[in-house]
N, C-alpha and C positions, 0 to 999 in steps of 0.2 A: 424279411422274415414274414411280415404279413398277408408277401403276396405265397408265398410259399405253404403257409398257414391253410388257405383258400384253396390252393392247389390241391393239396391232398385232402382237405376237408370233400371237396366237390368228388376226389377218388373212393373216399370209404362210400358217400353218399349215392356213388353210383355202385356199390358193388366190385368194385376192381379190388378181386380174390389176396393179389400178393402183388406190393408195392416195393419195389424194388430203390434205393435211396445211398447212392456209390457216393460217399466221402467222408472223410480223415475226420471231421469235428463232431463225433457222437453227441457230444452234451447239445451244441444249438439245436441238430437233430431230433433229439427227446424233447426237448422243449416245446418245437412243433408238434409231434405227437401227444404230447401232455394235455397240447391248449387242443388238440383237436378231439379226446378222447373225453375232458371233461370229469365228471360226475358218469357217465353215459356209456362208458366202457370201462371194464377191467382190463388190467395190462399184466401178461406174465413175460417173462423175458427169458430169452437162450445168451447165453455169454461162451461161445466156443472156450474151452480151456475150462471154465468154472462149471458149465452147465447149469441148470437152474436157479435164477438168480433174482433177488427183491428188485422191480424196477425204479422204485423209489429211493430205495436204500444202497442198491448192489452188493447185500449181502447175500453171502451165497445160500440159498433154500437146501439145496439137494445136487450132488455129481450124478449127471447120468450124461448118456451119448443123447445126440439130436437126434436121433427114432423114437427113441423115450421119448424123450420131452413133446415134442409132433403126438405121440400117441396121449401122452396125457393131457396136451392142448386138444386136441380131437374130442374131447370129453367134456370143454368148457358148454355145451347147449345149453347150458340154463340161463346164461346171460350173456349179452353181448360184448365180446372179450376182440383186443388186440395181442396178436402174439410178435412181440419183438427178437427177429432173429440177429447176432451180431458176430460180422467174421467168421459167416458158416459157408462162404466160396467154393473151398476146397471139397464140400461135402458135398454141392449142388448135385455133383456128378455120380452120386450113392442114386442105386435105382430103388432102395427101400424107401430115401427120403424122398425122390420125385415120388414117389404112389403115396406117402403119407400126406404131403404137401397137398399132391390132387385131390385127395381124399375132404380135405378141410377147404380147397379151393374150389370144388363142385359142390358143397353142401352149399358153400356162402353163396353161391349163384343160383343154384335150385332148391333151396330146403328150407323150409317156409317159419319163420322165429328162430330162424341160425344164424346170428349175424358174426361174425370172423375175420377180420383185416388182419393177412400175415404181413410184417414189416421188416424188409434185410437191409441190413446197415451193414453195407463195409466199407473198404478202401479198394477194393477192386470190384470190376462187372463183369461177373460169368454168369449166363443167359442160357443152360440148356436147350437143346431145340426144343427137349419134351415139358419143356414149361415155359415155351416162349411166349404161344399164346394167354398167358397166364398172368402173364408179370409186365406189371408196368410201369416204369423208369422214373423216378423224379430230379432233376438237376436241382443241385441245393447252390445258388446263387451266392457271392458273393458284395459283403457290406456295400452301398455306393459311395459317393461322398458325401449328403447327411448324415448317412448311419457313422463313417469311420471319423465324422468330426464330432459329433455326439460321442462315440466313445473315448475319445481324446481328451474333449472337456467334463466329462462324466470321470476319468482317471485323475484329471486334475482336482475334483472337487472331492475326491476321495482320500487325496495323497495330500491335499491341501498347498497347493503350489498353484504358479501361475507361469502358464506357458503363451508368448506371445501369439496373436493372432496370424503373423506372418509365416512364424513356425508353425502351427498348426496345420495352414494351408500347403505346405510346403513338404510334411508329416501325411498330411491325405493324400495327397500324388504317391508318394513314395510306397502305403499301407496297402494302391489300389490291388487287390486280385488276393488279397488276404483272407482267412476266415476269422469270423472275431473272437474267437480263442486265443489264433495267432496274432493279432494284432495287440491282445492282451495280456500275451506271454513279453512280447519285444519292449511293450512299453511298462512294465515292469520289470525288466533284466535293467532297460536302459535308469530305469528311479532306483534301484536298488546299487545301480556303478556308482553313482556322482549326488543323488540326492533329488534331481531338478532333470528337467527334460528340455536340451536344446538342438538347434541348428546342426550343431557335433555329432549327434545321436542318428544322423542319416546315413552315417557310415556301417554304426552297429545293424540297423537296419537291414544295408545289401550284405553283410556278413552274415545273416539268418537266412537272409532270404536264399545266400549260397548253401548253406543246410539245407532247403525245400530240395533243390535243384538237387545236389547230391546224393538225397536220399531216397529221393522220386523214382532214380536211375533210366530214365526216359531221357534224360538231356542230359550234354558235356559241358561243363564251364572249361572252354579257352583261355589261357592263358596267353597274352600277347605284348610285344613291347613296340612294334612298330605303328608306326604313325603316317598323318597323309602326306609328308613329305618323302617318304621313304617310297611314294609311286612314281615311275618316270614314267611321261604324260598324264595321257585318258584326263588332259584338264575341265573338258566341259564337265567331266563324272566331279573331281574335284570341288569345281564351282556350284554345282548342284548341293554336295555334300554340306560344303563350309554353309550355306545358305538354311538347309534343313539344321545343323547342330548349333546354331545359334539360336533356334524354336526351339532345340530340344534342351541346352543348357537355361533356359529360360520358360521351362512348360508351362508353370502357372502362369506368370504372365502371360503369356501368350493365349492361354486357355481362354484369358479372362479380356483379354482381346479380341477376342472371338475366332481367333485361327484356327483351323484343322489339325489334331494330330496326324501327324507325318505317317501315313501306313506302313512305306518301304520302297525297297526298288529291287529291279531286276536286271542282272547282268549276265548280256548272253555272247557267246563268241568262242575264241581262240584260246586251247589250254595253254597254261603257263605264260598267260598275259596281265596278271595282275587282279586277277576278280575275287581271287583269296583275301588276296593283299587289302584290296579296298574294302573286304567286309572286315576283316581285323582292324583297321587303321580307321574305320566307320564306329565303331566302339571306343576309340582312343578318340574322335573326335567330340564324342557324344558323351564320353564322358561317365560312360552303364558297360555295366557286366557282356559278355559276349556269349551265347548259347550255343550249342549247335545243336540239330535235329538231324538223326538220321533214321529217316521212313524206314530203313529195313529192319531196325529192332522193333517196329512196333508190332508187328506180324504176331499173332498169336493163334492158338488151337481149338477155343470154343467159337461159340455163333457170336456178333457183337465184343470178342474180347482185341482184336484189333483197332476198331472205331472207340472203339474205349479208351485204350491205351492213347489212338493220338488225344483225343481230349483231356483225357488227363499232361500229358505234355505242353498241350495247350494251356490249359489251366496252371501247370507249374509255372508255363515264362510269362502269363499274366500274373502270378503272386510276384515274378523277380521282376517285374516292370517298374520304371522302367529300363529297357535292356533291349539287345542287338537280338534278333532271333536269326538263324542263317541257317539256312538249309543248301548243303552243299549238293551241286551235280542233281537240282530235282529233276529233272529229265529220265536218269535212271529212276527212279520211285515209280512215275504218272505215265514213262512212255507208254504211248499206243493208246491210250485212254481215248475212246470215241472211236478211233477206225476200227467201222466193220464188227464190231463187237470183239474186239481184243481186247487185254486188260482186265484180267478175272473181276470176279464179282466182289471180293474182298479188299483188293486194288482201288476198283472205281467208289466203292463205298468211302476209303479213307480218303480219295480225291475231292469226294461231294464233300467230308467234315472237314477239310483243310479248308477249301473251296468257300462254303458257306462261314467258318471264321474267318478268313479274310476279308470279305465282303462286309460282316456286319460288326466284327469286333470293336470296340472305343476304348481299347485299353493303350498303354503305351508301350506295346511292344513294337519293334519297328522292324519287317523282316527286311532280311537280304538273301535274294535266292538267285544262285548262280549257274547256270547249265552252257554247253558248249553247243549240243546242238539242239537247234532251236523247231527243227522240223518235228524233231521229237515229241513236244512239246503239245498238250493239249491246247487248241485255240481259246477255251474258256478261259484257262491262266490267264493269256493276253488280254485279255479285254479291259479297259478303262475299267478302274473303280478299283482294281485288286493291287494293284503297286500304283506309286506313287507318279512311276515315271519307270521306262525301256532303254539300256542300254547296249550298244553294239561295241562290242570290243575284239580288235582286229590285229594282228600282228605288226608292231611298235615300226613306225614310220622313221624314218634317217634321225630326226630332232630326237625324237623317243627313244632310239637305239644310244645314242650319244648321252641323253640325262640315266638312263638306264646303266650303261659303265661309269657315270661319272658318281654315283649311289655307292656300288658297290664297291669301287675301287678307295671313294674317300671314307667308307663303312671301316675297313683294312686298311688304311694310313697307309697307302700306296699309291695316291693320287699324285703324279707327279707334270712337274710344265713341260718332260722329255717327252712323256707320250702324245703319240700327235692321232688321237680319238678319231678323228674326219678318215683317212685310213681303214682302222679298224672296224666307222662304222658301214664303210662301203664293202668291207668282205663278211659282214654278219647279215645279207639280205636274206630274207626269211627266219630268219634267226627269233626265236619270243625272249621275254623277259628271264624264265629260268634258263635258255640255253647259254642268254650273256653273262647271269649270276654264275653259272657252271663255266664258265670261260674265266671269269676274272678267278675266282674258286683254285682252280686247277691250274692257270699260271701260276700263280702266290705260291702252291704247292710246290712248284717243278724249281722255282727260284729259290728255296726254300733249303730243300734237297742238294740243291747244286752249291749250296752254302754262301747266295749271294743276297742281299737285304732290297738292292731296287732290283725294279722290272721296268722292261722296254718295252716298247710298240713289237718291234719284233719278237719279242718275248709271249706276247699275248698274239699276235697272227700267226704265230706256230701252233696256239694251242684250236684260232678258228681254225687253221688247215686240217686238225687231225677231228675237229667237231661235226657230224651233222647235223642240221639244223633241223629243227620241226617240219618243214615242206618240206624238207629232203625225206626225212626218215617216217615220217605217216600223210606223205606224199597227197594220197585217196581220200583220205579222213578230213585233212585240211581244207581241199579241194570241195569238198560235200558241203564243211560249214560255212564255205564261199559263197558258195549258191546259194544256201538257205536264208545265209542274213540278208543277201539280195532280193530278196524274194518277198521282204517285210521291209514297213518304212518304222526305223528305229532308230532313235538319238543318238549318234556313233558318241562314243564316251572322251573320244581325240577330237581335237581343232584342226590340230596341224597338219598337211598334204604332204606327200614326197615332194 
């Protein structure tokens, strides 16, 4: 809060016409303005919906539209006034209110005993081109871990209880990427169920925090049952995993060991090999919520309302942190990014804000980003520092094809000692992961049909006879991402050789 304070202090102090201040928790918001406005400024306020509104009180003064009100702030030159505008977005795009706006944002830059800081608080950034130059952005940061342990034990001495030290720490992991409203709202839902705040209450926790996510509508919460045994092979990726979700069931200690949070990984390769699988069953191991990101809703129609949108996304799976963040197939989003100047300019901007949170974020979202092909692929992605660790993942090897029926067949209590697997996995070469799930699938069906309870080895090589396989049927495509993994030295995500 205090650096935030200084922030926009230092913005009225230079003159910056209209400070623009995109987030959900108005009250911390006013509070900054409050301490920065002092004695030293008047404050009249716009309440879209209310229109003219007491900024102390929020009782309503006067209904008028936001031209009104712009013109009768326009009027304030006898003292030096802040005009707080809230949830006026949708209106940015009125060209009576750009020329009012300008009107009050050229006096306060050229008119000499005018002073006028206009303030837009909302939940969304729309950025006019015609008042781009005009407006300048403040990100309202969230609590750290002094601030959200100070309010934990500031709630305890209000409610007069006594919350263990260990829960507390345990409560600041869980709170990070919160606003302190929200953090205020969860730990009074949780004192008002039971009386007392425990260990228990981590749970009511990620059930709010799946409210944020839901609400946001920027991200999917997944739903998943499968786990890392339900992958055949890709063991080295395995071993990898089990390693990281023992830090990750274990954060605070670990924090306080001095170990690194886990950033994420990347899985790059062959469709229908498992790279879904391992980001769903990466959340079952971890033991957090599973998110999904898909770049192509975040596209929007003003200047800055796309980069907005991911960081607000961003922002939401840092409140649900922590948690699996997984962006499926990024390849399609970022292709072309850097050759040649392809990759619109809207494109490569939300590349730079992905980019740039990657690199610097300390929060405990752990991504998983999965693409197929990799030539795709901006080389920046690649480089040391943004994942964890590179994975290559290839079409399931004889040992791999054989755990892979052996999954699915005991998934369907059909796993039987007639069938003799070595057979079947010698006529599924080329074959992925979902073509053999599609083979066991549609045997079960045909035996089913035919009104009989087991299946035979012969049973299931009639259905590889009538299957083709991934090489067979996108022949070109496979062939491409052959080359390309070749082309890079990447951690194959298997052990095992033919």
């Amino acid at each position: 809060m205090r650096d935030m304070i200084l922030e926009v202090g230092a913005y009225v102090d230079a003159l910056r016409p209209i400070i623009y201040i995109p987030h959900n928790d108005f009250t911390s918001v006013e509070k900054v303005i409050s301490h920065v406005a002092r004695n030293n400024f008047n404050i009249v306020e716009f309440n879209h919906g209310y229109g003219y509104v007491d900024f102390r009180t929020k009782l309503p003064k006067t209904k008028c539209s936001l031209s009104d009100f712009l013109r009768y702030a326009d009027d304030l030159s006898n003292e030096p006034s802040f005009i707080v505008l809230k949830d006026v977005h949708k209106e940015l795009d009125d060209s009576e209110v750009q020329a009012l706006l300008k009107s009050i944002a050229t006096k306060n830059l050229y008119k000499e005993d005018f002073y006028c800081t206009i303030f837009i608080l909302s939940t969304n950034l729309v950025v006019p081109s015609e008042l781009e130059s005009l407006m300048t952005i403040v990100e309202v940061g969230t609590p750290d871990t002094f601030d959200i342990q100070t309010l934990i034990k500031d709630f305890s001495k209000v409610q007069d209880i006594h919350i263990e030290p260990s829960i507390i720490d345990e409560m600041t992991l869980s709170f990070k990427g919160l606003s302190e409203f929200e953090i205020y709202q969860i730990l009074n839902l949780a004192y008002q169920s039971n009386g007392e705040i425990t260990a228990d209450d981590k749970a009511l926790i990620l059930r709010e925090k799946e409210q944020f996510v839901k609400k946001s509508g920027m991200l999917e919460i997944i739903n998943f049952q499968e786990d890392i045994d339900d992958i055949g092979g890709l063991e080295n990726l395995k071993i990898w995993l089990r390693r990281k979700g023992k830090i990750f069931n274990h954060l605070d200690q670990a924090m306080k060991s001095g170990v690194d949070i886990p950033k994420g990984l990347m899985m790059v390769g062959m469709p229908g090999c498992g790279k879904s699988l391992a980001a769903k069953a990466t959340a079952k191991l971890f033991n957090v919520p599973l998110l999904r990101l898909d770049i192509g809703k975040l596209f929007g129609k003003y200047v800055g309302e796309s980069e907005d949108n991911m960081r607000r996304a961003l922002k939401t799976a840092e409140a649900v942190s922590p948690c699996i963040l997984w962006v499926d197939e990024i390849e399609k989003a970022f292709s072309g990014i850097g050759d040649s100047g392809s990759g619109n300019s809207v494109t490569t901007r939300l590349f730079g804000t992905f980019l740039t949170w990657m690199q610097e974020k300390e929060s405990t979202v752990f991504v998983v980003a999965t693409a197929n092909d990799i030539s795709s692929l901006p080389p920046e992605l690649l480089r040391k520092g943004r994942f964890d660790e590179l994975f290559s993942v290839n079409l399931p090897n004889k040992e791999e094809r054989r755990r892979i029926l052996d999954i699915h067949l005991t998934k369907r209590n059909k796993n039987n000692l007639d069938i003799d697997t070595i057979k079947i996995v010698k006529a599924t070469e080329g074959f992925n992961g979902a073509d053999l799930e599609s083979v066991v699938k549609d045997t079960i069906e045909n035996v089913y049909l035919e009104g009989r309870d087991t299946l035979s080895t012969n049973d299931l090589l009639h259905v590889v006879s009538e299957t083709k396989g991934i090489s067979v049927s996108l022949k070109d495509k496979i062939n491409q991402i052959k080359e390309s993994l070749e082309k890079f030295d990447i951690k194959p995500a298997s052990i095992l050789d033919e």
